[in-house]
Each structure stands twice: as structure tokens, then as C-alpha cells.
GUKE-575861 format. One line per field, with one value per residue (C-alpha): residue number from 1; residue in three letters; x, y, z. Coordinates in steps of 0.25 Angstrom, whole numbers, padded with zeros to 4 digits. Layout:
// GUKE-575861
num c(NUM,...)
residu c(ala,...)
px c(X,...)
py c(Y,...)
pz c(Z,...)
//
This chain:
// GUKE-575861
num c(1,2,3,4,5,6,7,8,9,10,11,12,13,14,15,16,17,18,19,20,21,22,23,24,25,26,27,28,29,30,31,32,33,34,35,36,37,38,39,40,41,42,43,44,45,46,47,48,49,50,51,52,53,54,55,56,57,58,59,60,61,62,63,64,65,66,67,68,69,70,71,72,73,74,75,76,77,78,79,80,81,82,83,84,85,86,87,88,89,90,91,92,93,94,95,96,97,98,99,100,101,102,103,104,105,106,107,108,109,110,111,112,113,114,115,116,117,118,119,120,121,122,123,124,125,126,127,128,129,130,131,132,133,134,135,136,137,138,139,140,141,142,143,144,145,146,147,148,149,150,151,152,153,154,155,156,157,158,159,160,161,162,163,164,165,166,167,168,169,170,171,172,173,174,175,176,177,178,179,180,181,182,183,184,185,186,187,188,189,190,191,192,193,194,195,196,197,198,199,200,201,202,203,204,205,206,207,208,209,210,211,212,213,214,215,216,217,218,219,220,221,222,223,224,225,226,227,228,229,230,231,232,233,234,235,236,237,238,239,240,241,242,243,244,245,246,247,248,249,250,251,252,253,254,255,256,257,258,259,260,261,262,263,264,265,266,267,268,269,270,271,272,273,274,275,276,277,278,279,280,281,282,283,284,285,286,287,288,289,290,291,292,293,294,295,296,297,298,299,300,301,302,303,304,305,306,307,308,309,310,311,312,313,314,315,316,317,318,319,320,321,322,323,324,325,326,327,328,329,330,331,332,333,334,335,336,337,338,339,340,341,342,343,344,345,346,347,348,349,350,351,352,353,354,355,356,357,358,359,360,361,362,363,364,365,366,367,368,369,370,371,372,373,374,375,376,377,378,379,380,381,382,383,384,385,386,387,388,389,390,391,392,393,394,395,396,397,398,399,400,401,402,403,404,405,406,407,408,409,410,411,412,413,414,415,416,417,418,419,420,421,422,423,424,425,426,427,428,429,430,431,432,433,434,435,436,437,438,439,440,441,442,443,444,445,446,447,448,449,450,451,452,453,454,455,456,457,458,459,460,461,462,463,464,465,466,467,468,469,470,471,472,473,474,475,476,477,478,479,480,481,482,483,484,485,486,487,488,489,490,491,492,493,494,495,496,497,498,499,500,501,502,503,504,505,506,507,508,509,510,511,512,513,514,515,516,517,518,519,520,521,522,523,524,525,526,527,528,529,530,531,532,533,534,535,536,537,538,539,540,541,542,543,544,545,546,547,548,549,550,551,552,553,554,555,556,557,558,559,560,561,562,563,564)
residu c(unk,unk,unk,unk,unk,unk,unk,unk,unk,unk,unk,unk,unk,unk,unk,unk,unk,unk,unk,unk,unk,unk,unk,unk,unk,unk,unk,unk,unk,unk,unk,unk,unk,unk,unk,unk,unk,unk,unk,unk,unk,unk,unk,unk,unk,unk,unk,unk,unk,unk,unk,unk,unk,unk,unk,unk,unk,unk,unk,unk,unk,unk,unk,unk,unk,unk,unk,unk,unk,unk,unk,unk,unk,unk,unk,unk,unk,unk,unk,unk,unk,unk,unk,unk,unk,unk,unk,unk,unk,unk,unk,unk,unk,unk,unk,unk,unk,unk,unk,unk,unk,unk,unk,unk,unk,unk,unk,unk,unk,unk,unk,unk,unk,unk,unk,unk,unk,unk,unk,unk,unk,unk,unk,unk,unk,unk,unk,unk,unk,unk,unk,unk,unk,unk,unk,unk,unk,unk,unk,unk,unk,unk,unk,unk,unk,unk,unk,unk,unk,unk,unk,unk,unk,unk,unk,unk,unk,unk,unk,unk,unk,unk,unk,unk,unk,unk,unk,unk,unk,unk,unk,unk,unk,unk,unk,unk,unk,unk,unk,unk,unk,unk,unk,unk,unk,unk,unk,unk,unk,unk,unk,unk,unk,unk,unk,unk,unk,unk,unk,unk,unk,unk,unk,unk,unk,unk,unk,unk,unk,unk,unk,unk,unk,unk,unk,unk,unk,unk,unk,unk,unk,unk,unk,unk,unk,unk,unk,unk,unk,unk,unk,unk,unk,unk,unk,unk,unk,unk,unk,unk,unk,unk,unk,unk,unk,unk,unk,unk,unk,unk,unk,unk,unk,unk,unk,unk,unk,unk,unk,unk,unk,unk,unk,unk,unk,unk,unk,unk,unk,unk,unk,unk,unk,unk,unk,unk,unk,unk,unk,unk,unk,unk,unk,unk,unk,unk,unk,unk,unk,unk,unk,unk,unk,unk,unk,unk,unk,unk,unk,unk,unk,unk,unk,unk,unk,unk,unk,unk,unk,unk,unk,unk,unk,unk,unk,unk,unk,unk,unk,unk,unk,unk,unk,unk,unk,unk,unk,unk,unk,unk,unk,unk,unk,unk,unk,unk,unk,unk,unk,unk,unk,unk,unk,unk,unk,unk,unk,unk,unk,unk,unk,unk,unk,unk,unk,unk,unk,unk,unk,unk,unk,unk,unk,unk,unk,unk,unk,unk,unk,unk,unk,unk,unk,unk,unk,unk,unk,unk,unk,unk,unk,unk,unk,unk,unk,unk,unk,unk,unk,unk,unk,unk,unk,unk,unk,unk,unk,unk,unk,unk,unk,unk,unk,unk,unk,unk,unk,unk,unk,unk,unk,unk,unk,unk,unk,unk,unk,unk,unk,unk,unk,unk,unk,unk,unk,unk,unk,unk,unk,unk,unk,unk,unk,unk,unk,unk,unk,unk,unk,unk,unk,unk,unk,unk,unk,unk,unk,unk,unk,unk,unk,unk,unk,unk,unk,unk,unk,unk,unk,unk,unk,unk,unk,unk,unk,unk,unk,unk,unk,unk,unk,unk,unk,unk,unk,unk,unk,unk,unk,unk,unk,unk,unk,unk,unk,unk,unk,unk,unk,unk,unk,unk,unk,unk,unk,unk,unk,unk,unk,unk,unk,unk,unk,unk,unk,unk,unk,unk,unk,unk,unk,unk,unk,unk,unk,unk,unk,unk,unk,unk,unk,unk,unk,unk,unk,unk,unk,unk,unk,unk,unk,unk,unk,unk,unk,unk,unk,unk,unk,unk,unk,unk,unk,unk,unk,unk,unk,unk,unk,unk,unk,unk,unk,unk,unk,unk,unk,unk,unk,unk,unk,unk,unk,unk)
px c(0123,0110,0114,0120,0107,0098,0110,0107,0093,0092,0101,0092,0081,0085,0090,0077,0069,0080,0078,0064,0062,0073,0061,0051,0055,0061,0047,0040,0049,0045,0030,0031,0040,0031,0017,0025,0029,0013,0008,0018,0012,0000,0002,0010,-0004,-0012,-0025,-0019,-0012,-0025,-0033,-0024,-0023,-0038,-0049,-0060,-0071,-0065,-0066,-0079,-0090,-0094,-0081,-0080,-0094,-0090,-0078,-0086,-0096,-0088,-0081,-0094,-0099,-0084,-0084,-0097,-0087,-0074,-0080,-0089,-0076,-0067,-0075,-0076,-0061,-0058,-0066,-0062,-0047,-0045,-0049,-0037,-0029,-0030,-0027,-0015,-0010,0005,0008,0014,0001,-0011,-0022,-0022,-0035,-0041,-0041,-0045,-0049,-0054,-0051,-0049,-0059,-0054,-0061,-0055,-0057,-0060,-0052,-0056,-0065,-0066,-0078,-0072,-0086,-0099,-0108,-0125,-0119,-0109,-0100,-0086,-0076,-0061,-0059,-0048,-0047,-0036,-0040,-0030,-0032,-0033,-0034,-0034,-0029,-0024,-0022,-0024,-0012,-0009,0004,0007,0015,0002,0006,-0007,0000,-0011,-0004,-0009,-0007,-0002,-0001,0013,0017,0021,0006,0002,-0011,-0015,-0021,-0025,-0035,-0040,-0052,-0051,-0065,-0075,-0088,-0103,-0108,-0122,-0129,-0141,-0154,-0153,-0145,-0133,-0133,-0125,-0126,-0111,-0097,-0084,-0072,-0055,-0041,-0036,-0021,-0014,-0011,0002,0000,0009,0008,0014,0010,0011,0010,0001,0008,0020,0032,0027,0042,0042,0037,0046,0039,0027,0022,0027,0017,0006,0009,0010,-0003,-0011,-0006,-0010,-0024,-0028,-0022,-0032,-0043,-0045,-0035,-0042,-0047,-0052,-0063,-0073,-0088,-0096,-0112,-0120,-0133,-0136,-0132,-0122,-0111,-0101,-0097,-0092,-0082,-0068,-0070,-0058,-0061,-0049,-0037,-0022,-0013,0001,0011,0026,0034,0051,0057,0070,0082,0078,0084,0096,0091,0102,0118,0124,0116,0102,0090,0079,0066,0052,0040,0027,0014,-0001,-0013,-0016,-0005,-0011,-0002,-0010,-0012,0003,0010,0025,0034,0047,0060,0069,0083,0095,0090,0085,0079,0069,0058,0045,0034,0025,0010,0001,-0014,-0019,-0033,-0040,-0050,-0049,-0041,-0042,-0033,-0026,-0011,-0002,0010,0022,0034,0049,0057,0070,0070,0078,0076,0073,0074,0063,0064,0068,0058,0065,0053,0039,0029,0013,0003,-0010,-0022,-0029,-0019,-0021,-0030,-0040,-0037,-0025,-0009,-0002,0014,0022,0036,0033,0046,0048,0049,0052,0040,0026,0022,0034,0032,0048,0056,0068,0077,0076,0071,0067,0053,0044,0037,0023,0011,-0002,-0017,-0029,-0042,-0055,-0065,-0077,-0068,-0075,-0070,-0066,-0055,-0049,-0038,-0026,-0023,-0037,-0038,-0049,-0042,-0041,-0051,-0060,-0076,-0079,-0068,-0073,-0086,-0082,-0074,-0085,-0098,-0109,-0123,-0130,-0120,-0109,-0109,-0108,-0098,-0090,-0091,-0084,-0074,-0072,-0066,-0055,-0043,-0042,-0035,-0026,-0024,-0011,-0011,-0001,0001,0008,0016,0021,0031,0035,0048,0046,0057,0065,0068,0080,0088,0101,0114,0122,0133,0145,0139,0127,0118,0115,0111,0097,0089,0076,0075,0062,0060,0047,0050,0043,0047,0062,0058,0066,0066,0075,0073,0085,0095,0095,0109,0112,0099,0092,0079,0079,0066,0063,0047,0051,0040,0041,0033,0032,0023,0018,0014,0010,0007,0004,0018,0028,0035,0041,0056,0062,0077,0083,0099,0110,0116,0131,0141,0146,0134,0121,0119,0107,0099,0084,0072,0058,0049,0036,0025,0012,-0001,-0003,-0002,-0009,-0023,-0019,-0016,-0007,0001,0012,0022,0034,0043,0054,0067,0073,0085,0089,0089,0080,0074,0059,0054,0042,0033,0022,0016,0003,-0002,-0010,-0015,-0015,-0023,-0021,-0023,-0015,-0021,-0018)
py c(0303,0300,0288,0282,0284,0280,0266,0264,0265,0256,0245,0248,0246,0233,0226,0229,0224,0212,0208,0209,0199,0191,0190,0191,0176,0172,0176,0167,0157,0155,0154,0144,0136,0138,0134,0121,0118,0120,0112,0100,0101,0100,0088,0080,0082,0069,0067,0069,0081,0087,0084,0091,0102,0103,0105,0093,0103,0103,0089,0086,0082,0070,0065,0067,0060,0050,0047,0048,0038,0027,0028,0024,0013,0007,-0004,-0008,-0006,-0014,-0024,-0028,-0020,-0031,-0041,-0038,-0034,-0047,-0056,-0047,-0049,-0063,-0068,-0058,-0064,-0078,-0074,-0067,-0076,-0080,-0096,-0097,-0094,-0104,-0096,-0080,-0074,-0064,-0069,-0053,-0042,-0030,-0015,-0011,0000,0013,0018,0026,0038,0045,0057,0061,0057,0062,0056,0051,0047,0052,0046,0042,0027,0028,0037,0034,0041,0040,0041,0042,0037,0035,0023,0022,0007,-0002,-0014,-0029,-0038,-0053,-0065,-0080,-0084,-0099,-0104,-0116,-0120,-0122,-0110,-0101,-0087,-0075,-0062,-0048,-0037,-0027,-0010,-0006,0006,0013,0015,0021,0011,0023,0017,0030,0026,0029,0021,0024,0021,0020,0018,0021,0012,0012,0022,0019,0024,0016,0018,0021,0025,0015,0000,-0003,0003,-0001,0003,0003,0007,0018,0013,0002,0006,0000,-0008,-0007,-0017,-0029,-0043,-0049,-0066,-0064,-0071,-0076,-0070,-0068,-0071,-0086,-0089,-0081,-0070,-0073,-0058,-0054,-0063,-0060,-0045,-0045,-0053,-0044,-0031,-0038,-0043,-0030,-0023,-0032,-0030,-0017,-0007,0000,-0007,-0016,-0011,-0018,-0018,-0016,-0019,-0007,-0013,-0026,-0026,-0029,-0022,-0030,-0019,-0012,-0024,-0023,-0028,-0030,-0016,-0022,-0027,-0022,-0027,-0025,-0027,-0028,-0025,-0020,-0013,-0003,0002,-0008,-0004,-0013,-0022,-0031,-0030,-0039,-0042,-0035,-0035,-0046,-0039,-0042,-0035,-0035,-0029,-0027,-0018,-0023,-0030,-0041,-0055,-0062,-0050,-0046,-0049,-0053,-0052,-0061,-0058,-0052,-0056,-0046,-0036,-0020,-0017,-0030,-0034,-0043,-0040,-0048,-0044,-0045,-0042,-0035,-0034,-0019,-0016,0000,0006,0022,0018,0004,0005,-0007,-0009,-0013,-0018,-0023,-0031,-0037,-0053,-0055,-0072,-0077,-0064,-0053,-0044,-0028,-0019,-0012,-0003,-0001,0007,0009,0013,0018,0011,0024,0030,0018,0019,0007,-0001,0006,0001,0012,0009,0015,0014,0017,0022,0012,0018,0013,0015,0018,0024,0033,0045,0051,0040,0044,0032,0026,0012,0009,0009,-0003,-0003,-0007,-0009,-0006,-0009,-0007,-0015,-0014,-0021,-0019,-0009,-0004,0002,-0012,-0013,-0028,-0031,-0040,-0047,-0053,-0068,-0065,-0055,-0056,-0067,-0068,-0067,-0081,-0084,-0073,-0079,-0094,-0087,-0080,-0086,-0076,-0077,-0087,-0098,-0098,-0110,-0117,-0108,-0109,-0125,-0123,-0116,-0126,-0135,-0126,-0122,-0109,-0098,-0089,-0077,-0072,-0059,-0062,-0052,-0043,-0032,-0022,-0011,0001,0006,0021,0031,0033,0048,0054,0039,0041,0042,0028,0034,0043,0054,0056,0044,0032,0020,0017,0004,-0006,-0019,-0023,-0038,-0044,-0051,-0062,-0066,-0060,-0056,-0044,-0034,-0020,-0009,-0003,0007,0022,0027,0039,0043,0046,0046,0035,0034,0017,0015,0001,-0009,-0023,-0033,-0044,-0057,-0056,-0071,-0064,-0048,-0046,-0052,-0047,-0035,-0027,-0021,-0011,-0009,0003,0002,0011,0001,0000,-0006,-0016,-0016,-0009,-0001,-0001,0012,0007,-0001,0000,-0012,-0013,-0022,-0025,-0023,-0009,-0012,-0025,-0013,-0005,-0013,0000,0011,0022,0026,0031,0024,0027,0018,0011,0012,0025,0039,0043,0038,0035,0026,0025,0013,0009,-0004,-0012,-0025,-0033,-0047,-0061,-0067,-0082,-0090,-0100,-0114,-0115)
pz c(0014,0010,0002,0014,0023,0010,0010,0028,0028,0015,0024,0035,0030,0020,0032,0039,0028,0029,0043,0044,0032,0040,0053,0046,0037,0051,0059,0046,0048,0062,0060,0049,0059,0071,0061,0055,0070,0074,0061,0065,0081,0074,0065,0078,0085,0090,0093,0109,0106,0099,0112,0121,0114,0109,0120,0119,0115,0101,0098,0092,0104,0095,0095,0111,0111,0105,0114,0126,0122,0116,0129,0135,0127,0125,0136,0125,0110,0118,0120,0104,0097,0107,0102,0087,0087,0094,0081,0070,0072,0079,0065,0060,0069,0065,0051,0053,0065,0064,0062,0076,0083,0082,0087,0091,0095,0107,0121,0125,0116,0124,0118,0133,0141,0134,0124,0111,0109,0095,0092,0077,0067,0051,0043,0029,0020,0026,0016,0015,0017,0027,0035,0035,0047,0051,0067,0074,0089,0100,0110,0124,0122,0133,0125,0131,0120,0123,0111,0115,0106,0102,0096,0088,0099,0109,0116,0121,0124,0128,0122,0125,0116,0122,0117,0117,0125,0112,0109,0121,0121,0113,0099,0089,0078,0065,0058,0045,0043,0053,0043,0047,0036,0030,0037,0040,0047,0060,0073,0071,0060,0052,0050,0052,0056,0050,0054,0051,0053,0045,0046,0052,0065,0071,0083,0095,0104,0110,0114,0128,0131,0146,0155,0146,0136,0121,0117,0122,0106,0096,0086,0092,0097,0083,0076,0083,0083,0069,0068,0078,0070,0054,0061,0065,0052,0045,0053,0056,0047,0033,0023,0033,0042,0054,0050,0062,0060,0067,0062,0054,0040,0030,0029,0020,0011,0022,0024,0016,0002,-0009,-0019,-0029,-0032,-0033,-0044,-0039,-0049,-0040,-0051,-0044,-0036,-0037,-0030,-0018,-0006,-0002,0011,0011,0014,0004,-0010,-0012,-0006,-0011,-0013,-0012,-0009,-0001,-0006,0000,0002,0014,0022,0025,0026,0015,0006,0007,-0007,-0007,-0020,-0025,-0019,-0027,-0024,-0023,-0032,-0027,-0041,-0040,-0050,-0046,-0057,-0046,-0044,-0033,-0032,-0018,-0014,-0012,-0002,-0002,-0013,-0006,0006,0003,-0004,-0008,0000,-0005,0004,-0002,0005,0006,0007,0019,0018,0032,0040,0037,0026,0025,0019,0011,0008,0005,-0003,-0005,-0015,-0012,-0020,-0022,-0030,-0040,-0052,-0052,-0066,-0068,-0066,-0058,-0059,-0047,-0041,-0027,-0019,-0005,0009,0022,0030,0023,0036,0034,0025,0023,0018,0011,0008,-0005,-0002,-0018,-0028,-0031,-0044,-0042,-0053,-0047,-0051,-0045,-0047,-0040,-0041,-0050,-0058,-0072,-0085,-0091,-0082,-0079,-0069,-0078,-0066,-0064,-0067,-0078,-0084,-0101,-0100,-0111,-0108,-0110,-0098,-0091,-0090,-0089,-0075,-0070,-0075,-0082,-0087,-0076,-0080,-0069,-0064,-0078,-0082,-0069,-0070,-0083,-0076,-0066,-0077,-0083,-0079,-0071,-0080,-0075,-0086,-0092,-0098,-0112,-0122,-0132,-0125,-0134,-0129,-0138,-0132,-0136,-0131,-0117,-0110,-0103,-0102,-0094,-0102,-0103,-0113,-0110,-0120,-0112,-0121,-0122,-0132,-0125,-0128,-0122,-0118,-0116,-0108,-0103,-0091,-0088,-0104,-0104,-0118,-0121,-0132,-0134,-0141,-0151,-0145,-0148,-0148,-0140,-0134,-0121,-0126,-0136,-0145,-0148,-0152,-0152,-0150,-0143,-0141,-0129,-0128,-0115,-0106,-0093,-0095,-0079,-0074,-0084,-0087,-0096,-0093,-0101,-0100,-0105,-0109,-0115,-0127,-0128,-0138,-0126,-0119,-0113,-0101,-0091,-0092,-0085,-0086,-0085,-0080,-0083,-0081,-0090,-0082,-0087,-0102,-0101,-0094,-0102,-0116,-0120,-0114,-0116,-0104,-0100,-0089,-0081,-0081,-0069,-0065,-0072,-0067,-0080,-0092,-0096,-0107,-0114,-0119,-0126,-0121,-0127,-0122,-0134,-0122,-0127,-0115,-0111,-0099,-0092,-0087,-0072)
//
């Protein structure tokens, strides 16, 4: 008897125990999912939101200060900021300006009677030279923009620009820098301000022919809308910034200025994605820092072929290595009709050691803007290298026209020691040189790991063919039988014309009596060895679900130079 009352109240109590965990994970469960529901409110919030939710006390009384006083005094900024905004871009205009059009300036430039209104502020530098802030503002603009736009065809059209409904005339802001630069002892307080654009900003709007139809003249809104949206990209948008004198003075080096150059090396592209219905695509891609029409770099097409190679190289200008990147957009070659992005990718210049080659595949997406891009759209192979300016520690860029030059040609190029102008006379009457690096490349094929298995019994028969492209010279190591990490320690040696335009391809195969099959390759170019002069390293074989090999490179130059 007492056993079965000892057996009930155990039950009773174990399913207690049991249902209690049960709400208790389930009362949990709810709190977590009502705090991520809070958190997400909170991260949907906009500046609007904040306000009705906020009361105006616990804004800063500055901030509210400020508001109310550049309200005031705004009829005053409208009309120097119309003015100076209405110079500083015309010029743009002219520049990017679309052959179809033979003038395009500013009949009316106002910025309208509404005042923006400051809604944050965070100060970035606070230094004894300067004080450097980022702002961010929402303006109701009421804007009054109209373009006196001449055609080649003597056609005079006045065409307003016109906010599209989308934007709500609601323009929201952040200068990425708004710079109080030097400081100075005098009202107030600083002898200029410069400001700029954190981000390109995307401009909704539309264009309207006063008192006629903008369609009468075929893709002429779309070339002036394009025009108007890389002027002010140009003009305004980080690294670029607007130096306003305060007091008299000179401010050059707060102008943009070139910091260094980036040496892009385009070397292929793998597992493209197929643009076209019948055949392959024909790749080719585009490459800039900033995208600019003349700073915009465009590769060969490479016809019918997803896996392309281009070796080409490009050099970019810098102007602030901490928040520019290089952009890199593949395209399919669609003829006469526009081409398809097949997919884009970007690296940031402040994750690139200056002096040193940085090698990256970099995987392509849709959309940079877009952060979850799941299709497989391919990889671009890229070799990078950073230069600035005035850079130390014996360091010399090889793709600088002087480089490998001997100290007497150095001085003959540049003129030393108070004779310049003899020396540059001289000059005048030779022939310009154009360097070409040529020398010795010697590869150690050492070993490979974990090669894929070509034969029946889980083996294979690997070998290495090594072939310099530019040259077609070929050379191939000797087969290990039955092995997935084969040893070599074979040495080879290549006579190199043009070290920074070639490259070096290994291709692994599996040998057979009737034949060889394909097991990867690896393509390398020469810029790091020729820095470098010697390296050891380990790569990864394209084309096959495994496998590394590893290699010893030494570069012994032979410099000579080519009359032009």
C-alpha cells in the first residue's frame, strides 16, 4: 500500500515539476520574442518616428537653437549657397554634358524658402587644428530648378527639374564631413568650412520641357538625367568636398589632393554565370575608385567563355584610402544592344597594406547596396597593390615608368645638383624610354596535398605542366605513380621579356597510358616575386573540389629598356 502512494505522489509530483518547466521555457520564449520584436521597432525608427515618440525637451537646446536661427537668416544662405552651387556645378555640367546637347547651364537656381532642419550631429576629430563633424539634416525642399538646354539641332528647350512624388520633396542628409579648419583666434572661430556627402545619395526626380513635351527629341531626358546625377556625384559626394573661405587665407590643403596610386592587376574570372541562351557569355569587366566617365577602366571581351582570362592591368588614382574601395563590375557583351551585369564586387583600400601585393578572389553579387545575396553569380581574381605617395623604407612601385633605372638615368630624368636644365636638354634629345622588366624566373615545384583521385583504385599518376603565357614556353615535371601527395623538388627556369604582363600557369594532370586527364590549375602572375625577389607558398587548384600545391619562386631582373 505504501508503495503505491510513494508510486502516485512521485507522478504527481514529476508531472508538476514537468509542466512547470513546459511555461516556464514557454513564458521565456515570449519575452525573448516580445524584446526582438521591441529591438526591430526600434531599429525601423526614423528620425520622425523619434520625434513623435520623443518630447522636444530631449533634444539638445543647441541643436533646437540652431534650427531656429538658421531659419531666420535662410532667405540670407539661399540666396550665396544658390549662387555658389549654381557655379560650382555648371562647369560639371559642361564636362559630363551628352553629345546631343550644345550648351546645358542654369536659367534658375534657388533652393526655394524652406529651411533644412538639423536632426543629429556626432563630432568625429576634435583636434588643436580643426574640428571635424558628421550632421545629419532632413530639408522639405521647395526647390525651383530650370536648365536652358541647347541641341545640336538649334533647338532651345527650358526644362525644369522636377522631385518625383516617390521622394515626398523630403531630401534626408548626411555630410560626412563638415570641417571647421584652422582654428583660429578671430570671429568665428575658424578660417574656413568644408563640407561633403557621406554617400551617394539616389536622386528621384523628373524632367519637364516648360511649355512643350520632352519626348519630341528621342533619349533626351535620359541623357541629361544621367548628366545631372554624375555632375553632382562629382561635385559634391566624399572624397570630394566644397571649400568655403570664412576669413582670408589659404586653404589649399583642405582641397582634394591625389594620396597614391592603385595597381590593379585584372587577372580571370570563374564559373561566370551564363547571360546568354544559345553559346556563352562574352565577358568583360569595368573597374573604378571613383565612377567617374574618364576614370572608369574597361577590359577586353572575352568571347564564349565563363572561366575568362584577361591578365590586363590598370592604374587608379587615390584621394582617401580609409573610405574609398575599388569597384569591379562583369559584364556580358551584348553587341549593339546594352550589356547584362552579371555581377559585381568591391574592395575597400583600408584593408590593403601599402607596398605590399594583396591576391583575392572576391565572390560577385547582384546588388552591392544588397547585403543577402544568395545565387552563385562567380569569383574574379584580382591582384591589388597600394602605393602612396612619399612612401619610405626603400620601397619602389614596379609599374612606375623609372623603375629599375640606374642612378645615372635617374638623374638624366629628373635633373640633380643645380644642373637641370643641362641635364633636361640632354634629355630632349634621346629617345623616351619605356622600362621593361626581364629576367630569370625560377620555379621549384615542391609537393601538392589531398589531389582528387583520377584512377579506379582511389589514385592517380599526377604531373606539372608549367607554361609562361605571353612566351608559350612550357615545361613539366615527372609523374609520381599512384599518389595524392606527390613529392617533385623539381626546379625550372623561364626567360622572362615582360615580368609585369606575364603569367605563370600550372596545370596539374593525372597521366595515363592513352592519354591524361584534367585535375586543376593555378595561375599566377609575377608582380609579388619581382617586390619581393623570393617567396614560398601554397596555392589552391581551380577547378577541383581539393588540392593545394606548393612553390618556390625567385626573380634574378635583367633590366632593359625599349626605344619608343
Amino acid at each position: 500500500m505504501a508503495f503505491v502512494f510513494g508510486l502516485v505522489i512521485g507522478l504527481v509530483v514529476g508531472l508538476a515539476l514537468i509542466v512547470g518547466f513546459v511555461r516556464s521555457e514557454n513564458a521565456r520564449s515570449k519575452l525573448r520574442s516580445e524584446l526582438a520584436t521591441t529591438i526591430a521597432a526600434f531599429a525601423r525608427m526614423t528620425v520622425a518616428d523619434s520625434r513623435k515618440l520623443l518630447p522636444p525637451d530631449v533634444y539638445p537646446s543647441w541643436l533646437t537653437w540652431l534650427n531656429h536661427h538658421l531659419t531666420k537668416i535662410w532667405p540670407y544662405v539661399n540666396e550665396a549657397a544658390s549662387e555658389l552651387i549654381k557655379t560650382s556645378v555648371e562647369p560639371i555640367l559642361e564636362q559630363y554634358r551628352p553629345f546631343v546637347l550644345s550648351s546645358l547651364k542654369f536659367s534658375k537656381f534657388t533652393l526655394g524658402t524652406v529651411a533644412p532642419q538639423f536632426t543629429g550631429v556626432s563630432v568625429i576629430e576634435d583636434g588643436e587644428s580643426g574640428v571635424t563633424m558628421e550632421l545629419e539634416m532632413q530639408w522639405d525642399a521647395n526647390s525651383s530648378i530650370i536648365l536652358a538646354v541647347k541641341t545640336r539641332f538649334g533647338v532651345s528647350l527650358p526644362v525644369q527639374v522636377i522631385h518625383s512624388l516617390k521622394a515626398q520633396l523630403l531630401l534626408s542628409i548626411t555630410l560626412k564631413w563638415l570641417i571647421f579648419k584652422p582654428l583660429v583666434d578671430e570671429f568665428p572661430g575658424f578660417g574656413a568650412v568644408s563640407y561633403s556627402l557621406r554617400e551617394k545619395k539616389k536622386l528621384d526626380f523628373t524632367l519637364k520641357v516648360i511649355g512643350g513635351d520632352m519626348s519630341t527629341i528621342p533619349g533626351l531626358s535620359d541623357a541629361i538625367q544621367e548628366t545631372i546625377v554624375d555632375a553632382v556625384e562629382d561635385s559634391i559626394t566624399w572624397p570630394v568636398r566644397k571649400v568655403i573661405p570664412i576669413l582670408p587665407g589659404d586653404y589649399s590643403d583642405l582641397e582634394l589632393k591625389p594620396v597614391g596610386i592603385l595597381e590593379v592587376k585584372l587577372v580571370q574570372a570563374k564559373d561566370l554565370s551564363n547571360k546568354d541562351i544559345i553559346g556563352k557569355s562574352d565577358p568583360y569587366a569595368e573597374l573604378y575608385v571613383r565612377p567617374l566617365r574618364d576614370r572608369i577602366k574597361k577590359s577586353k571581351v572575352i568571347n564564349n567563355e565563363l572561366n575568362p582570362i584577361w591578365n590586363e592591368h590598370f592604374e587608379f588614382i587615390v584621394e582617401d584610402a580609409s573610405t574609398q574601395h575599388l569597384v569591379v563590375r562583369i559584364y556580358d557583351d551584348e553587341g549593339l544592344q546594352a550589356s547584362q551585369l552579371i555581377g559585381c564586387a568591391h574592395v575597400r583600400l583600408n584593408e590593403l597594406e601599402p607596398g605590399k601585393v594583396k591576391d583575392v578572389w572576391l565572390k560577385l553579387v547582384k546588388d552591392l547596396e544588397v547585403q543577402r545575396d544568395t545565387k552563385y553569380r562567380g569569383k574574379v581574381h584580382l591582384e591589388l597593390l597600394y602605393c602612396p605617395f612619399g612612401m619610405e623604407n626603400g620601397f619602389t612601385n614596379p609599374f612606375a615608368p623609372n623603375f629599375s633605372m640606374t642612378s645615372l638615368e635617374k638623374a638624366l630624368k629628373s635633373g640633380t645638383n643645380g644642373t637641370e636644365a643641362i641635364d633636361n636638354e640632354k634629355a630632349a634629345t634621346q629617345k623616351r624610354k619605356e622600362v621593361i622588366v626581364r629576367g630569370i624566373l625560377c620555379v621549384t615545384v615542391i609537393s601538392a596535398e589531398n589531389l582528387p583521385a583520377a584512377d579506379l583504385m582511389g589514385k592517380a599518376d599526377p604531373y606539372v605542366v608549367l607554361t609562361m603565357k605571353k612566351s608559350e614556353t612550357k615545361n613539366k615535371t615527372r609523374v609520381v605513380n599512384e599518389c595524392l601527395n606527390p613529392v617533385w623538388n623539381q626546379t625550372f627556369d623561364f626567360v622572362v621579356e615582360d615580368g609585369l604582363h606575364d603569367m605563370l600557369i600550372l596545370e596539374v594532370y593525372d597521366h595515363d597510358t592513352f592519354g591524361k586527364d584534367y585535375m586543376g590549375r593555378c595561375i599566377l602572375t609575377l608582380t609579388r616575386v619581382i617586390l619581393e625577389g623570393e617567396y614560398k607558398d601554397s596555392f589552391d587548384l581551380d577547378g577541383t573540389p581539393s588540392g593545394k600545391i606548393h612553390l618556390h619562386l625567385k626573380w634574378m631582373p635583367q633590366p632593359i629598356y625599349r626605344e619608343n
